[in-house]
N, C-alpha and C positions, 0 to 999 in steps of 0.2 A: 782125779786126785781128791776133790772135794771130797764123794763118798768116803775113801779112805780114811780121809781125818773125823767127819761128821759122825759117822757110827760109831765109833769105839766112845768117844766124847756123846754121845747121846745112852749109847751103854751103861757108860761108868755112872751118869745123872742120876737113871729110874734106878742105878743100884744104893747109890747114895742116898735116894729117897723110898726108895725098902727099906734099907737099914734104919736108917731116923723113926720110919715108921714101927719097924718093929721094936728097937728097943726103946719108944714111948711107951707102946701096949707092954712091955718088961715092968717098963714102973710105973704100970698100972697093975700089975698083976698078971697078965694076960700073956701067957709065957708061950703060945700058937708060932710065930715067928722063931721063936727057937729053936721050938720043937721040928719043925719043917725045913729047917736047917737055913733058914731066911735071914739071918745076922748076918752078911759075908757082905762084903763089897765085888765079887767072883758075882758076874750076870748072869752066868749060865741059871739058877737057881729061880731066878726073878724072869727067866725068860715068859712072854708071852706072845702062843700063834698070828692074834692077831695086832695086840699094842706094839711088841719089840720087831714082830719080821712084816707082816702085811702092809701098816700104817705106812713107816718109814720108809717102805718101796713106793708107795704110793705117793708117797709124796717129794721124792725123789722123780718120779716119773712123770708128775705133774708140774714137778720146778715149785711145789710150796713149800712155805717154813717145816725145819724138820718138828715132827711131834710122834711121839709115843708115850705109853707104859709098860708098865710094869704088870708080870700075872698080880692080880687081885691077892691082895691077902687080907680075908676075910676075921671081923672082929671076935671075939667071943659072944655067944650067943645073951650072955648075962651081962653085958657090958652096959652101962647106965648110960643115958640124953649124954650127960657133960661128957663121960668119959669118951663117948663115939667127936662129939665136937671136936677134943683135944687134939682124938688121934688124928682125923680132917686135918686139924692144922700143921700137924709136923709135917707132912709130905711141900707143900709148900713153903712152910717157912726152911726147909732143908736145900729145897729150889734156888729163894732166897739169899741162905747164908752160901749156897755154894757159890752164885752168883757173886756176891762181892767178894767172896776169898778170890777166885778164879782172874776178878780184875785187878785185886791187891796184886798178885802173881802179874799180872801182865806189865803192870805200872813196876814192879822191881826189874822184872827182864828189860822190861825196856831202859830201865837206866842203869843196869849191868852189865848189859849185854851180855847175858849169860851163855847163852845158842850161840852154837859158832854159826859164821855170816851166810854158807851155804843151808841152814835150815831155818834160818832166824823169822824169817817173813812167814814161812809153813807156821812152824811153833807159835807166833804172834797171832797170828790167823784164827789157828784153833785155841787159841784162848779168849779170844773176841767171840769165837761164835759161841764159844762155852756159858760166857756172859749171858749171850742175847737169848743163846738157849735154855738156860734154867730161867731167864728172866719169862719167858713164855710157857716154857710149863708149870712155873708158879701159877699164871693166870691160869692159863689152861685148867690145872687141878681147882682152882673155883667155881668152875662151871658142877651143878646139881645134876649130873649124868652119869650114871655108870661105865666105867669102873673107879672115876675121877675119886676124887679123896672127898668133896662137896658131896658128893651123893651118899656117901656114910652119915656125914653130920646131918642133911637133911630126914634119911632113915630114923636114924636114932632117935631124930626129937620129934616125929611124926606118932600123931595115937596109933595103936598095933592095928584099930581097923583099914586105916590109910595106909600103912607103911604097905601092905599086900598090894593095894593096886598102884601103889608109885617104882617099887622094885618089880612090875610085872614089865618093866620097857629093858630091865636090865639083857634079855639074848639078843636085842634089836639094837643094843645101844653103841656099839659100835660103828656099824651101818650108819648110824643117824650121826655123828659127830666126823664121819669122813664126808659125806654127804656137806654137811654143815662146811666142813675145813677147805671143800672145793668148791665150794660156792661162796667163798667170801664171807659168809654171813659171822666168822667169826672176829673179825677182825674188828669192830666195837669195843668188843669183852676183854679179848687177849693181847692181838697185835698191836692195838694203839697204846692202853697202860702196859706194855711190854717198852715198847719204843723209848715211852717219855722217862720210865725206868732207866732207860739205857741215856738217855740223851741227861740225865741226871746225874748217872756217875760218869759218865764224860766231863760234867762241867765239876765236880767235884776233884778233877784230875787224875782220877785214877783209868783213863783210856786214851790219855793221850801222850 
């Protein structure tokens, strides 16, 4: 039953944070996202082989935190330093703001009691994981790896002779961040300021 709830709520996320991302690059100018029919909160669109179906079994089958993305949607080639930064930041800050909507939601249900009582624990459930889940892939997307939202911003402000050999890790890059997510070695970066995240709007009231 887990998976059941887990995917669609990990779905809906990388779509919520496609969309944020594409229409920042809108009002930037940068109108690729639209054109690719990439404004929809509908995942089918944002699917990716290896971020949306690989990761997430994989880490399903290893019993780790869920993580994925979303296909890449790559910037305009003419996109300036700041403007590649910006768009970096909206994937996470979308993470973010879903995250505290997600537990505003939890904190009204629970003192509504909106869910009749036969679903109420499920529905509470995947709104906590909702929380904990955008709270980790906020972090997550600041890690300088590709496809991650960091790896544009570092691109972009790198001189063009560097930027070639730093996007050369980008077909391996996957590989290397599941590698990475099975071995613990992320849990520094992501899982702890994810946590303290979490253990921050808890005492703020809104998860209990």
């Amino acid at each position: 039953m887990e998976w059941i709830v887990q995917l669609p709520v990990l779905l809906f996320s990388v779509a919520v944070h496609e969309l944020f991302k594409g229409l920042a690059a809108r009002a930037l100018g940068d109108r690729t996202a639209e054109e690719q029919g990439r404004l929809t909160l509908n995942p089918i669109p944002h699917l990716d082989p290896f971020g949306t179906v690989f990761l997430p079994l994989l880490c399903y089958a290893m019993r780790l935190p869920m993580l994925g993305w979303a296909k890449p949607l790559e910037p305009s080639p003419s996109a300036k330093a700041s403007e590649s930064v910006r768009l970096a930041a909206a994937g996470p800050l979308a993470h973010a703001g879903l995250a505290l909507v997600t537990a505003a939601c939890y904190k009204a249900a629970v003192v509504t009691h909106v869910f009749a009582p036969e679903f109420e624990k499920t529905m509470l459930d995947a709104l906590v994981f909702g929380v904990s889940l955008n709270l980790v892939l906020a972090f997550f997307n600041l890690l300088p790896v590709h496809p991650l939202d960091a790896s544009r911003a570092v691109a972009g402000l790198l001189p063009a002779p560097w930027r070639g050999r730093y996007e050369a890790h980008a077909p391996y890059a996957g590989y290397f961040l599941a590698v990475l997510l099975g071995s613990r070695l992320l849990d520094p970066v992501v899982m702890r300021p994810a946590r303290a995240a979490l253990e921050a709007l808890a005492k703020m009231g809104l998860l209990s």
